[in-house]
Phi, psi and omega in degrees: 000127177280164196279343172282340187278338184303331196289314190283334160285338182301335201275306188312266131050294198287306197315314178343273223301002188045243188264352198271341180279116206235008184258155179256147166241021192294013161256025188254144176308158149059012203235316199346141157087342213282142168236156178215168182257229210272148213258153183275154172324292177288120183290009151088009169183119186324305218276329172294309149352307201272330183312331195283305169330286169321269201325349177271332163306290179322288182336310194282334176252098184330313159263038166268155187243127182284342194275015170233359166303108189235057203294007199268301171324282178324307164292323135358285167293331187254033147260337160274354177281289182331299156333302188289306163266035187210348162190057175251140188262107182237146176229122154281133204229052192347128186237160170299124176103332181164226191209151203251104196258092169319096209237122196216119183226159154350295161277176164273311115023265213264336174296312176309332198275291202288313182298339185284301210276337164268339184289334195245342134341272171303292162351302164296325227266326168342138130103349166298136184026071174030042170234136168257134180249123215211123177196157179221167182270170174220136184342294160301344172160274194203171159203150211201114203255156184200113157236159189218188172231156188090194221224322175289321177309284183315293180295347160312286213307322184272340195271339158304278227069196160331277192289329173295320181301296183318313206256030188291173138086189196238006187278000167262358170267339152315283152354275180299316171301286185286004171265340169276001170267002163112345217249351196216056196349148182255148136346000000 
């Protein structure tokens, strides 16, 4: 699609909407006169969201100190998060207590990705809702040991699997906040 034609359906796209469209956008290319209403929300891809996110928070709060701002880190960490859920290989191994998660990828990449994300994985995770958590790296990527006590733990513990376990608990957004103030290393 050429860009006069894109421009003339955005215009056709906003006038409809009349008067009702009350934000001005002339500092937008191609926009100049243009009027729109309320603009959407969602950036049209998570990791950039969070990115949005974080950085707005940052803005909004008076004593961040920028010269520890790493949003660069931060972007990083959610290209291993992708890596990881979208193209890591896991085999679960039933263990006394809970489960042993065999965690493996392809690339060179997606192994550095599954090594970043159970090492700071584990690290928060020790001791939340009472499961020890415990991993090393492996040639293909990690293994990643999880256990709880009792019969109900253990069965939780398989029934999350891998990705459930990770993203159990509030301790990543915890995470992500303090590795774009600077507080904290991506791996």
């Amino acid at each position: 699609m050429n860009r006069l034609f894109v421009v003339a359906l955005a215009t056709v796209a906003l006038s409809a909407g009349g008067p009702a469209l009350a934000q001005d956008h002339q500092h937008m290319p191609g926009m100049s006169g243009m009027k729109a209403g309320p603009l959407p929300q969602e950036g049209g891809q998570s990791a950039f969201d969070a990115i949005g996110e974080i950085t707005a928070m940052l803005e909004a709060d008076p004593t961040t100190d920028w010269s520890k701002v790493n949003i660069d880190g931060l972007r990083q960490h959610l290209v291993d998060m992708d890596n990881v859920t979208l193209r890591a290989r896991v085999i679960m191994t039933p263990v006394p207590g809970g489960a042993r998660f065999d965690v493996a990828g392809d690339t060179d990449a997606v192994r550095q990705s599954i090594q970043h994300m159970v090492a700071s994985h584990t690290a928060m995770a020790d001791g939340e809702a009472g499961r020890h958590v415990v991993s090393s790296p492996t040639a293909d990527g990690a293994t990643m040991t999880v256990t709880g006590s009792g019969d109900a733990a253990q069965t939780k513990i398989r029934a999350l699997g891998f990705f459930g376990l990770m993203t159990s608990g509030v301790h990543h957004q915890l995470h992500h906040w303090m590795m774009a103030k600077g507080e904290m290393m991506h791996h």
